[in-house]
Rosetta silent file (secondary structure, phi, psi, omega in degrees, C-alpha in Angstrom):
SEQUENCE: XXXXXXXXXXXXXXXXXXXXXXXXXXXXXXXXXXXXXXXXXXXXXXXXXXXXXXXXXXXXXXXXXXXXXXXXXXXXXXXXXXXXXXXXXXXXXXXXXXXXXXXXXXXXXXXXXXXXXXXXXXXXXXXXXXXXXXXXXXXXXXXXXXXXXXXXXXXXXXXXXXXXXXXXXXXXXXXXXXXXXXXXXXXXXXXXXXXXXXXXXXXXXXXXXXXXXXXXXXXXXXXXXXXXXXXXXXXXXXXXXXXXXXXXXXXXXXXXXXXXXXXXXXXXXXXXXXXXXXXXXXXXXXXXXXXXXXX
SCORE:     score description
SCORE:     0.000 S_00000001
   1 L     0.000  176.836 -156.465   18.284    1.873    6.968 S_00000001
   2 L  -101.962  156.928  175.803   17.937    4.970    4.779 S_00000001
   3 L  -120.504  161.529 -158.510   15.941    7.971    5.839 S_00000001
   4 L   -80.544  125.483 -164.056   13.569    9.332    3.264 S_00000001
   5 L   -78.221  161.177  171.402   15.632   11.744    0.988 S_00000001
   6 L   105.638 -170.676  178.651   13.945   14.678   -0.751 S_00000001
   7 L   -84.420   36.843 -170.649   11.744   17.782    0.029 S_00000001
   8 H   -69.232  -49.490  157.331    9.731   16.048    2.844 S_00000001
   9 H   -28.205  -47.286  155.787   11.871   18.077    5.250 S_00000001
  10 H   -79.480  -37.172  179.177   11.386   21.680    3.749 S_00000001
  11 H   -43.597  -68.031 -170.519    7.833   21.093    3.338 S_00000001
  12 H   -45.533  -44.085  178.941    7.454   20.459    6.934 S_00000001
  13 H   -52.273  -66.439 -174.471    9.798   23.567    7.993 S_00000001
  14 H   -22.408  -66.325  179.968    7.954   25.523    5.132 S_00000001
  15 H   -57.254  -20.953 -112.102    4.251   24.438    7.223 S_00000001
  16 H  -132.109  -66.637 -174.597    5.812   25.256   10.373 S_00000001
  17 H   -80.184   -8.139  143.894    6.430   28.590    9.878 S_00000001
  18 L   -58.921   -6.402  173.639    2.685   29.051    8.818 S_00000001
  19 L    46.570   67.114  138.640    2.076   27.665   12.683 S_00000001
  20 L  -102.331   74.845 -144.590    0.615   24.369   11.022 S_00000001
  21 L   -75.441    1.397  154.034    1.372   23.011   14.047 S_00000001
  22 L   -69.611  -38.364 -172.204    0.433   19.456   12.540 S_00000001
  23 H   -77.922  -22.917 -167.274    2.737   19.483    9.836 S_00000001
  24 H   -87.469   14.236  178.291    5.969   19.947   12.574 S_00000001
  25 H  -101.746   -1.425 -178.740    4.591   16.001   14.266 S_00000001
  26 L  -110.164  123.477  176.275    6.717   13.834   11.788 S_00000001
  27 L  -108.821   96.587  172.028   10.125   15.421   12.941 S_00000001
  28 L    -5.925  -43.031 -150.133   12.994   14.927    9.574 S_00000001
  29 L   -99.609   46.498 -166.971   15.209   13.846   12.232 S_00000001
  30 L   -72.598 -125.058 -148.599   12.806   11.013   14.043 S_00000001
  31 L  -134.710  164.675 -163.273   13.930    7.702   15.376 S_00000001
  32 L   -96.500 -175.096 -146.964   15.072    5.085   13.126 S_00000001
  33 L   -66.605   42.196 -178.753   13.511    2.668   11.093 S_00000001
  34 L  -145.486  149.288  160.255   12.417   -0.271   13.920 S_00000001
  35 L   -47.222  127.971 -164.251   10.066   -1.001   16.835 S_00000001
  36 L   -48.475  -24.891 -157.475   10.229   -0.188   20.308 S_00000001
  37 L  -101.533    4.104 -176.114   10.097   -4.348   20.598 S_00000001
  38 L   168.805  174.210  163.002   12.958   -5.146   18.005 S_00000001
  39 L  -105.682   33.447 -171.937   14.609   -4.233   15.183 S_00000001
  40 L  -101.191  129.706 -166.113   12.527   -6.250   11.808 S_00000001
  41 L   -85.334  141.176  173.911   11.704   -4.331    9.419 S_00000001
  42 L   -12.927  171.395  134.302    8.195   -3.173    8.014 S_00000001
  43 L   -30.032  -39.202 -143.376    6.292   -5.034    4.923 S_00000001
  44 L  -120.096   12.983 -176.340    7.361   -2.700    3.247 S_00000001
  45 L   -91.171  -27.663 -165.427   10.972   -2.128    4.145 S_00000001
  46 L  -110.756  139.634  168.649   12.995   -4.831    2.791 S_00000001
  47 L   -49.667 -177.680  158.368   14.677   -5.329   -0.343 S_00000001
  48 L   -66.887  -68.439 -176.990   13.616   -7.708   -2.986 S_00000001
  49 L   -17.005  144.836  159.499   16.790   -8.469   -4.435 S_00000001
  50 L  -160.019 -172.253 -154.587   18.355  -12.457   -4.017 S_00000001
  51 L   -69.066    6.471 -168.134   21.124  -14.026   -4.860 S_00000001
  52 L  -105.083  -22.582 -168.011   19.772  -14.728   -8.566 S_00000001
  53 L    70.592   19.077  157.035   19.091  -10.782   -8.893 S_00000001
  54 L  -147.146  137.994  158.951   15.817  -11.131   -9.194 S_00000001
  55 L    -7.890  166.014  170.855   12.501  -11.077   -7.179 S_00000001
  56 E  -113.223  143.401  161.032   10.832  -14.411   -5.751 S_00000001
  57 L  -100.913  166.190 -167.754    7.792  -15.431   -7.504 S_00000001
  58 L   -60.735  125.456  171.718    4.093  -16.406   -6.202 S_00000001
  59 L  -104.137  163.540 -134.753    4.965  -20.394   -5.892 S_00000001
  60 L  -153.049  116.015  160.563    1.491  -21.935   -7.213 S_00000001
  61 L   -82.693 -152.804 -170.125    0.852  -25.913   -6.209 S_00000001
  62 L  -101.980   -3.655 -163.761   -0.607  -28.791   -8.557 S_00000001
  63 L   -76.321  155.646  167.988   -4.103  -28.515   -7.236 S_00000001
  64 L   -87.845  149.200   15.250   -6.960  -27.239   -9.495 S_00000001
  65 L  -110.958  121.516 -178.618   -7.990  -24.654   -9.824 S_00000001
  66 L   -66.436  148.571  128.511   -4.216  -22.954  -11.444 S_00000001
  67 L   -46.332  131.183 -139.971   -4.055  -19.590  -11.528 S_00000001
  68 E   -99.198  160.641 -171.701   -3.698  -18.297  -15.304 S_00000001
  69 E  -114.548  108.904  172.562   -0.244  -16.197  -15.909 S_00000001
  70 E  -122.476 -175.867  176.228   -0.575  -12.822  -17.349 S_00000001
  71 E  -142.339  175.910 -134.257    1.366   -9.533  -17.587 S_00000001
  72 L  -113.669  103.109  171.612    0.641   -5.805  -17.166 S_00000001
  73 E   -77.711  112.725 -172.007    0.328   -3.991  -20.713 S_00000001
  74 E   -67.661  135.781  169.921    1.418   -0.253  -20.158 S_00000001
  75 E   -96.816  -28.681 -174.355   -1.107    2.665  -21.258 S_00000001
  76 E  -176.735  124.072  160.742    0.401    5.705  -20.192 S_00000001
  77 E   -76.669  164.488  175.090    3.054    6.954  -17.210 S_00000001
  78 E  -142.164  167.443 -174.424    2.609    9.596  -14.784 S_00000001
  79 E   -84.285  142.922 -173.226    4.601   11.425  -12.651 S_00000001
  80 L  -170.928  123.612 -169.026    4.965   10.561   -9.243 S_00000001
  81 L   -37.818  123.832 -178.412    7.061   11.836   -6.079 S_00000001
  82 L   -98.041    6.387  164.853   10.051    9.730   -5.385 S_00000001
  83 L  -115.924   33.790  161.054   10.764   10.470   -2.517 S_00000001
  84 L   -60.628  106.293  144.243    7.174    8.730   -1.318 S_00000001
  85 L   -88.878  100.927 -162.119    7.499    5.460    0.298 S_00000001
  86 E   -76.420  141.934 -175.082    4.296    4.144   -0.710 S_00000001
  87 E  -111.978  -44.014 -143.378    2.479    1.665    1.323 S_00000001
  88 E  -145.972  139.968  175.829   -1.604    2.481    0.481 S_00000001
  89 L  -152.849  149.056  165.847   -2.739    4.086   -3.563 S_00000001
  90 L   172.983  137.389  162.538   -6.473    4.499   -4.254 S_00000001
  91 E   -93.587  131.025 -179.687   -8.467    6.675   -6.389 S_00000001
  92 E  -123.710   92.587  178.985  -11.598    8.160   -5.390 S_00000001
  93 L    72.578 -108.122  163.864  -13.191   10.201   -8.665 S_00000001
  94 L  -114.088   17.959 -173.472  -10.214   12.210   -9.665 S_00000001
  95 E  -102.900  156.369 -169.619   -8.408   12.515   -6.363 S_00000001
  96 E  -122.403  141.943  169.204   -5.328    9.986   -5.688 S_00000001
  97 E  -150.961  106.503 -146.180   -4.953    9.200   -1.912 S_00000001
  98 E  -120.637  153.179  172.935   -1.936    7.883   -1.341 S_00000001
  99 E  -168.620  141.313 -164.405    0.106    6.814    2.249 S_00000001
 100 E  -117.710  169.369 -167.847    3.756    5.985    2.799 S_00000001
 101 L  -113.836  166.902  157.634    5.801    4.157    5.474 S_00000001
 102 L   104.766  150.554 -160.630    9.014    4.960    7.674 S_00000001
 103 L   -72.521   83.139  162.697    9.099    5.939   10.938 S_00000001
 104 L   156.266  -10.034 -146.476    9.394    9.589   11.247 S_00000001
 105 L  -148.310   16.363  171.115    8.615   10.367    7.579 S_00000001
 106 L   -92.650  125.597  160.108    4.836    8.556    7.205 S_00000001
 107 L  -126.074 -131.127 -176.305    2.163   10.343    5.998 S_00000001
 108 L  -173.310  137.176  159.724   -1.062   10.324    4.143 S_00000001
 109 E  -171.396  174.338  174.095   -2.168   12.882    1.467 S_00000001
 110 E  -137.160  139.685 -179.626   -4.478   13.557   -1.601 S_00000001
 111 E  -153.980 -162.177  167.858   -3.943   14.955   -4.064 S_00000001
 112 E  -103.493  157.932 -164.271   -5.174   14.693   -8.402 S_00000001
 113 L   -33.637  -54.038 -166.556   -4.263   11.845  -10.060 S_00000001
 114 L  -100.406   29.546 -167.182   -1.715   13.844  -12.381 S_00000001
 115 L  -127.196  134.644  170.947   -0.497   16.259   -9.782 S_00000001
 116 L   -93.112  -24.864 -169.917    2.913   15.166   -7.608 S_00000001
 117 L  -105.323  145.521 -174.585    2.202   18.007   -5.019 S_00000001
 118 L   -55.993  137.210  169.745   -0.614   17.392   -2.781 S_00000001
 119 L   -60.765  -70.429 -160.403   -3.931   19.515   -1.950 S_00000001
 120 E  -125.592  153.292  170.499   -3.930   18.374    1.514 S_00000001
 121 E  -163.980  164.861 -143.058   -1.504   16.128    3.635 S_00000001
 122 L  -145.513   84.152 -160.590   -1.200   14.950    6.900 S_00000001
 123 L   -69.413  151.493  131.625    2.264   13.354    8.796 S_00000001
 124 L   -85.821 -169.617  173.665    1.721   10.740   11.258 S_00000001
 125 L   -24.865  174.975 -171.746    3.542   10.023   14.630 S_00000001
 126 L  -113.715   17.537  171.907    6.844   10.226   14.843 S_00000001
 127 L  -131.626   13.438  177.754    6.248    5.973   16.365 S_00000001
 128 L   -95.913  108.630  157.302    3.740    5.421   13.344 S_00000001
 129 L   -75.072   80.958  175.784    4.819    3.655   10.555 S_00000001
 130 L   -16.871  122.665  126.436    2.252    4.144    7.525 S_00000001
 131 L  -143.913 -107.283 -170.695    0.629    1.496    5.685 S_00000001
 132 L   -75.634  168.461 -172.363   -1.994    0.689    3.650 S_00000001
 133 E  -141.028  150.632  150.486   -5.291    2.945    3.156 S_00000001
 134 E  -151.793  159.810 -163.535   -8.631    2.755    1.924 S_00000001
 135 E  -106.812  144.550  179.427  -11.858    5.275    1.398 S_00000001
 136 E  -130.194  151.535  158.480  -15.694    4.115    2.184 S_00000001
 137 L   -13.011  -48.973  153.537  -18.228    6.821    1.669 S_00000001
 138 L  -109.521   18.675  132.646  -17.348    8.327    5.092 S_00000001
 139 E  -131.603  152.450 -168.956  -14.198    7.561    5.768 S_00000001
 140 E  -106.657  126.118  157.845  -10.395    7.565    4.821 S_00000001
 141 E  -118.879  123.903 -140.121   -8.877    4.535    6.918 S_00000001
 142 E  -147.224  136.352 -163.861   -5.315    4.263    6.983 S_00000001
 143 L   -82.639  169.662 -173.497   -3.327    1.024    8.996 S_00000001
 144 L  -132.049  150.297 -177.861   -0.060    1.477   11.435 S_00000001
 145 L   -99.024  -56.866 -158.683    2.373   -1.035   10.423 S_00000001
 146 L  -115.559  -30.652 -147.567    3.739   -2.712   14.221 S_00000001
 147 L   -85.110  -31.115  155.109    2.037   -0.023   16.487 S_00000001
 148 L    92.509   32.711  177.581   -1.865   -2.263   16.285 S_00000001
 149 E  -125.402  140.037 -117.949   -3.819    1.314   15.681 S_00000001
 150 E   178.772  125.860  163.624   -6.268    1.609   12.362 S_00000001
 151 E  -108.880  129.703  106.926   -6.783    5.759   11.984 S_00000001
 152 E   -19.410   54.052 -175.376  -10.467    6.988   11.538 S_00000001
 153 E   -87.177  152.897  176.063   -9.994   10.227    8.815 S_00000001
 154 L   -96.683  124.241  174.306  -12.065   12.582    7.286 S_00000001
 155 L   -22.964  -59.121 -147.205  -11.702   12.043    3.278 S_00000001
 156 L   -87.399  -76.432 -138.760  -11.225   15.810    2.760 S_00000001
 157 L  -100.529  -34.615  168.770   -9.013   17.385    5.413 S_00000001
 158 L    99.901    2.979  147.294   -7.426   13.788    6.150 S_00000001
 159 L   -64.477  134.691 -150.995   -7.414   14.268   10.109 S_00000001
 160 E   -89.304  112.339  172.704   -7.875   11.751   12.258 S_00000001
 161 E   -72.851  -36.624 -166.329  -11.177   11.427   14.027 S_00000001
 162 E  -158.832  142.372 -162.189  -10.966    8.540   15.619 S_00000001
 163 E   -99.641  153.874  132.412   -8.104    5.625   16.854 S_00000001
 164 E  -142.567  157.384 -148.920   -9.232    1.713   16.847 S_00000001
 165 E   -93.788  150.515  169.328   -6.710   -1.160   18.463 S_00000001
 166 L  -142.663  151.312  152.485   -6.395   -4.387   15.912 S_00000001
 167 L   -63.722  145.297  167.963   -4.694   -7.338   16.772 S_00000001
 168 L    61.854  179.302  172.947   -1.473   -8.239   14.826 S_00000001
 169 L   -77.840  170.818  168.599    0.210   -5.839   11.740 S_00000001
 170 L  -129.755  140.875 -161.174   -0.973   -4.021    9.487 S_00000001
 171 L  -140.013  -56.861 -172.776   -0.022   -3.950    5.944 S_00000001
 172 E  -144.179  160.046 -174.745   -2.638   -3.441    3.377 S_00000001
 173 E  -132.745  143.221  154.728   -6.580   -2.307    3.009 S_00000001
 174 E  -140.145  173.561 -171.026   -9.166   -2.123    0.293 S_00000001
 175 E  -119.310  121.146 -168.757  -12.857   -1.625    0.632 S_00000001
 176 L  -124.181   52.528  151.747  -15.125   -3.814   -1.592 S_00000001
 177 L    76.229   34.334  156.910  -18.843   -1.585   -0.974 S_00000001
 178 L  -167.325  -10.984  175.550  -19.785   -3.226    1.582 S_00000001
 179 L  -145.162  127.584  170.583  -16.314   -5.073    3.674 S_00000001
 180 E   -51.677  126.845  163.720  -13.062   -3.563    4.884 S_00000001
 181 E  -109.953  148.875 -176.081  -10.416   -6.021    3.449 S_00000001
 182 E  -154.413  131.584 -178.926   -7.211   -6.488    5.468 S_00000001
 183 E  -112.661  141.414  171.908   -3.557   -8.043    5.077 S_00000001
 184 L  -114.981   25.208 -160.224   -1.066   -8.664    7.885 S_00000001
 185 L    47.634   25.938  158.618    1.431  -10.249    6.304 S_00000001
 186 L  -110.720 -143.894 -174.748    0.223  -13.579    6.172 S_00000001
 187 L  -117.322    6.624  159.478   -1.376  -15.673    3.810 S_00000001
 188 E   -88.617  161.826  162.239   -5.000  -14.464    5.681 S_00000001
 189 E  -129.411  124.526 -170.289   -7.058  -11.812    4.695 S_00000001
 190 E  -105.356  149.639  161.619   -9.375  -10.582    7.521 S_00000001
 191 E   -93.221  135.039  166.582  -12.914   -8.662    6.851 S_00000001
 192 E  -134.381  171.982 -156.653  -14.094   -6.020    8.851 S_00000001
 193 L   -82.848  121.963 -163.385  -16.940   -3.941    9.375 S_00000001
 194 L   -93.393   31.750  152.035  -16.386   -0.666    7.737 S_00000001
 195 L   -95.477  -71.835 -178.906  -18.080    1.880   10.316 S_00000001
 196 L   -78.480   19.312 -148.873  -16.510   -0.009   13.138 S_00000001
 197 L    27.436   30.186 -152.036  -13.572   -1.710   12.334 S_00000001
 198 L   -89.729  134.127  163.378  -14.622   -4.728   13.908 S_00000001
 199 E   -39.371  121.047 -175.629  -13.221   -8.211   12.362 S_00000001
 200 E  -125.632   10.542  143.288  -16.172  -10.443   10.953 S_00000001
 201 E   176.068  141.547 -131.477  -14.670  -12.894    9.438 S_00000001
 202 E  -149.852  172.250 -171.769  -11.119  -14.014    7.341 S_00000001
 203 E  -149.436  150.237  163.603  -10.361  -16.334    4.312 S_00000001
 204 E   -82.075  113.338  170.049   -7.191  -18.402    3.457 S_00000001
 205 L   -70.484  121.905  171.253   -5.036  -17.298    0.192 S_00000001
 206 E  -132.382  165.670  169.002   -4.006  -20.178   -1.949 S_00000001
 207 L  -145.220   67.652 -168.943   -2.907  -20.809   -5.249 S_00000001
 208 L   101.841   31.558 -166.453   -3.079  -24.206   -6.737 S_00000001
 209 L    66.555   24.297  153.759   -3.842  -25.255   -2.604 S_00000001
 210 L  -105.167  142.360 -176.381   -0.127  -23.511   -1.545 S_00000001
 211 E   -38.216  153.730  112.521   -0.422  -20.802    0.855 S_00000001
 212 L   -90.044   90.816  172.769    0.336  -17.272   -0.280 S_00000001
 213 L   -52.438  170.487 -175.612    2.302  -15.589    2.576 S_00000001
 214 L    87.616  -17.847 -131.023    2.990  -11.988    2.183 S_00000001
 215 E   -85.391  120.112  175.180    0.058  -10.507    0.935 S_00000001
 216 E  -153.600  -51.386  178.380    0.126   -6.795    1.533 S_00000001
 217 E   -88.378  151.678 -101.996   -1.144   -3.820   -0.419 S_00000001
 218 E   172.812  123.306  159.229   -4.838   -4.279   -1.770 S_00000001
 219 L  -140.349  157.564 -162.505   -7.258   -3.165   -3.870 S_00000001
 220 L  -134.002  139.720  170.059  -10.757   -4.616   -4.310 S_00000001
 221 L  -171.228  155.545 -174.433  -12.617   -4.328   -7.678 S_00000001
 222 L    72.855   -8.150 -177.724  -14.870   -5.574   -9.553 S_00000001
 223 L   105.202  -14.452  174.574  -16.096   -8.105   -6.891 S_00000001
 224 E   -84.703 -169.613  151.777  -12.298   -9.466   -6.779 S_00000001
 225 L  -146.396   67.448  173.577   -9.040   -8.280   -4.992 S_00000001
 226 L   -19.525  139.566  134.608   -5.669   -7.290   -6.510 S_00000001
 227 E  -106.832  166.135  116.318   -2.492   -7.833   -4.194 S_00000001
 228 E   -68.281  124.952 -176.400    0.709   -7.025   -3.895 S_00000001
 229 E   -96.619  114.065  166.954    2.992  -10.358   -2.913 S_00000001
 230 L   -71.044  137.643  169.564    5.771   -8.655   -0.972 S_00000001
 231 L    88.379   41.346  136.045    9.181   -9.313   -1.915 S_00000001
 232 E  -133.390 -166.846 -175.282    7.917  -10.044   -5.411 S_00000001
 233 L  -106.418    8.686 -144.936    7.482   -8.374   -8.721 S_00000001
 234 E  -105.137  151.035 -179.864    3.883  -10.186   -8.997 S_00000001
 235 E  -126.815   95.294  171.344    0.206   -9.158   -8.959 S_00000001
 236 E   -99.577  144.287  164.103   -2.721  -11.572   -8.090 S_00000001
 237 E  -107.189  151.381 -173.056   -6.108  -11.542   -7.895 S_00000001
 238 L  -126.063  159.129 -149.131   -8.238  -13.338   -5.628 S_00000001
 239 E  -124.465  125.456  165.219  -11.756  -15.002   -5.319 S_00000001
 240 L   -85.477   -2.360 -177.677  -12.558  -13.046   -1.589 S_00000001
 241 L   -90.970  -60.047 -177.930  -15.083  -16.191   -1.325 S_00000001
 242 L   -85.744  -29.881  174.493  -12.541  -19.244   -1.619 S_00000001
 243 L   106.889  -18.175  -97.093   -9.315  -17.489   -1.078 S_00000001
 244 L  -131.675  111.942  167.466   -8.099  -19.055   -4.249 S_00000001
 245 L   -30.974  142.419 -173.147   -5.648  -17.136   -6.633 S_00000001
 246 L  -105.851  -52.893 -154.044   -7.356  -16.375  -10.007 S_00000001
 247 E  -169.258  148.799  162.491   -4.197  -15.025  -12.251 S_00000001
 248 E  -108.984  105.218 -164.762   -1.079  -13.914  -11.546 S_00000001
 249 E  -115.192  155.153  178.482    0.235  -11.210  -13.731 S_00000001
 250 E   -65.983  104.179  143.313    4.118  -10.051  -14.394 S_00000001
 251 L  -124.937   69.658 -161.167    5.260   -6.749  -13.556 S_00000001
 252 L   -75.049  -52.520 -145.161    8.788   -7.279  -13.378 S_00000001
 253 L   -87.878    6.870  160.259    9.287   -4.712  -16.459 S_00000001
 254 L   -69.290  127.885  152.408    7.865   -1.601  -14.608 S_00000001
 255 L    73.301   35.094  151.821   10.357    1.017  -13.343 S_00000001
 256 L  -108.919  143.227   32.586   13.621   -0.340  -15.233 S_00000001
 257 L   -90.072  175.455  155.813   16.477    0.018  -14.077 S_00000001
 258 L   -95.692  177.814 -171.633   15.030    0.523  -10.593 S_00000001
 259 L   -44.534  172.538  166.527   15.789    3.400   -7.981 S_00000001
 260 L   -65.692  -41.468 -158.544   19.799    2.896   -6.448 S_00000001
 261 L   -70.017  136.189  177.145   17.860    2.186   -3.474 S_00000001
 262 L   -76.302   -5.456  171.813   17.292   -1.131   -2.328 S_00000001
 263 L  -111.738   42.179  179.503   13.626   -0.969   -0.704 S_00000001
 264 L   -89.375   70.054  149.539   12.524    0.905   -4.429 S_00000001
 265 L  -129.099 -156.284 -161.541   10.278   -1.800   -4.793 S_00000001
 266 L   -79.378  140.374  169.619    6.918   -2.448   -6.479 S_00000001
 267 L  -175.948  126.612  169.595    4.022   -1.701   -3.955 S_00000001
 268 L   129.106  104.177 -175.678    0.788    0.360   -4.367 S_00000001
 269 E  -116.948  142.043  171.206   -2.239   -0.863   -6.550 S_00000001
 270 E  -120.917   82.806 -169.219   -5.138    2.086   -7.615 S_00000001
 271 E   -78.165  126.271  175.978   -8.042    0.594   -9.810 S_00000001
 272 L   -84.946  112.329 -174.155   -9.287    3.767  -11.829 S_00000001
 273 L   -16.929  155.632  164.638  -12.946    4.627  -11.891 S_00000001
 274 L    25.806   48.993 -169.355  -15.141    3.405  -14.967 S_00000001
 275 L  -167.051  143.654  165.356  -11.954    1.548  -16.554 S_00000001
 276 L   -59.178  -14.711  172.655  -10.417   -1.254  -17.358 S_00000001
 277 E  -113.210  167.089  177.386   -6.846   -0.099  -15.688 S_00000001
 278 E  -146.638  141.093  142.748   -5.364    0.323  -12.709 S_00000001
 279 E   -21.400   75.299  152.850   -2.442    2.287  -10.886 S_00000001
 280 E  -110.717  163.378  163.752    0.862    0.507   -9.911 S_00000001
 281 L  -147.137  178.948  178.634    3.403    1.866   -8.509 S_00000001
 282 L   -90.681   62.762  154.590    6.991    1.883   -6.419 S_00000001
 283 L    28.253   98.919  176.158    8.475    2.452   -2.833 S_00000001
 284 L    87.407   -3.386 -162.249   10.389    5.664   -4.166 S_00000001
 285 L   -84.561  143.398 -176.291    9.520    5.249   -7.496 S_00000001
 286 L   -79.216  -17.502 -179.969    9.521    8.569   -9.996 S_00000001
 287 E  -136.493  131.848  170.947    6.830    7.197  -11.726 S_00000001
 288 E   -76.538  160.983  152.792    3.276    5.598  -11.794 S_00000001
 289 E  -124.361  148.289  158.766    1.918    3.501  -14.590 S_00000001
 290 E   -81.455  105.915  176.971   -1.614    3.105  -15.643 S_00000001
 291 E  -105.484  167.758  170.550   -1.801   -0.824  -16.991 S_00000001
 292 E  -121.720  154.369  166.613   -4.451   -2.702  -18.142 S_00000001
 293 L   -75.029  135.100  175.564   -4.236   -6.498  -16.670 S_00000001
 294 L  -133.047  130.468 -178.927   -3.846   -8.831  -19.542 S_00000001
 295 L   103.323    0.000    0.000   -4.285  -12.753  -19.351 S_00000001
């Protein structure tokens, strides 16, 4: 696998020699991209691509109630590091708080929406694999992909206060004002309690009564939940009461051509305060868009 290209590397040296003795714990040259327990790669690791040269789509059974098929109308791009591999996007007021994946190269940072370099930022381990994050009133919480640790941050300096153990991966998080939403890479979504992290209770994803497997970065609004379906180009929302796909929308047409790289794919949803749009983005990608959902 690829190691993440770009000025992740100087930064750290740069922080180093300010004896930020934090910034020197994701070490450029850290161990490669797999688990002490195997080699299978992250959520958020693997290409897309098939033999058709295109994405897999959400497959949707005959049961009522279908999910309605819309696609992602652009409003405006932004700039956005590319050499990120984003796992976790959320906005909180005008700050972006964004956390990437690969093992030596994960971090966390905030920064404003329309800014690429960060106020504050934070690596993890050099055995942590980033993935998704989301902020409650008093905490930033940000998932481990294989490693079964959930980090305990303070919003502002984005240091970790506190560890707690989860069963299973971790893939994606969103906070809906009052329950911790959580994806593992099934076709569950578990709730948890968002002081403690403790699991209270999980729902089945479906879409026309067929599973949806995959489900991994998350954003909750509106009383809903946006996903990302990994190893598609697709966006759904979900009923967090029934499990039951609402709409599916297209964003195949975002970020063409895509990066050279083959895990450049779509991952990272941000619903923007008081608005009708939201934040996608790429694994690597140079740019965000601001969309509105349409159908």
């Amino acid at each position: 696998m690829r190691s993440l290209p770009g000025p992740v590397g100087p930064l750290v040296a740069s922080l180093c020699v300010l004896g930020l003795a934090s910034a020197c714990a994701a070490d450029p040259g850290g161990p490669p991209e797999e688990s002490a327990g195997g080699t299978a790669l992250a959520s958020s690791s693997m290409p897309t691509d098939s033999s058709s040269g295109e994405s897999a789509r959400v497959a949707v059974g005959t049961e009522s109630p279908q999910p309605a098929r819309g696609d992602v109308e652009v409003v405006r791009t932004i700039a956005h590091d590319p050499t990120l591999f984003t796992q976790g996007l959320e906005v909180v007021g005008d700050q972006l708080y964004e956390s990437t994946g690969r093992y030596g190269y994960s971090q966390v940072q905030r920064r404003a929406i329309e800014d690429t370099e960060p106020s504050a930022w934070v690596p993890m381990a050099s055995d942590e694999f980033g993935e998704g994050l989301t902020v409650t009133p008093d905490t930033l919480w940000t998932l481990t992909w294989r490693k079964g640790v959930a980090h305990d941050r303070d919003p502002q300096t984005l240091e970790v206060r506190d560890e707690v153990p989860y069963e299973g991966e971790g893939w994606g998080l969103c906070h809906d004002g009052d329950r911790l939403v959580m994806s593992d890479g099934s076709d569950t979504l578990t709730f948890r309690d968002p002081a403690t992290f403790d699991p209270t209770g999980t729902v089945d994803v479906t879409a026309g009564g067929t599973p949806v497997p995959q489900l991994n970065e998350l954003e909750c609004v509106g009383g809903e939940i946006l996903a990302n379906v990994w190893m598609t180009d697709e966006i759904i929302r979900i009923d967090p009461d029934s499990g039951a796909v609402t709409a599916i929308y297209d964003a195949s047409g975002l970020e063409q051509p895509r990066p050279a790289d083959p895990d450049a794919v779509l991952n990272g949803i941000a619903a923007l305060p008081e608005s009708d749009t939201v934040l996608l983005t790429g694994k690597l990608w140079p740019q965000m868009y601001e969309v509105r959902l349409v159908g």
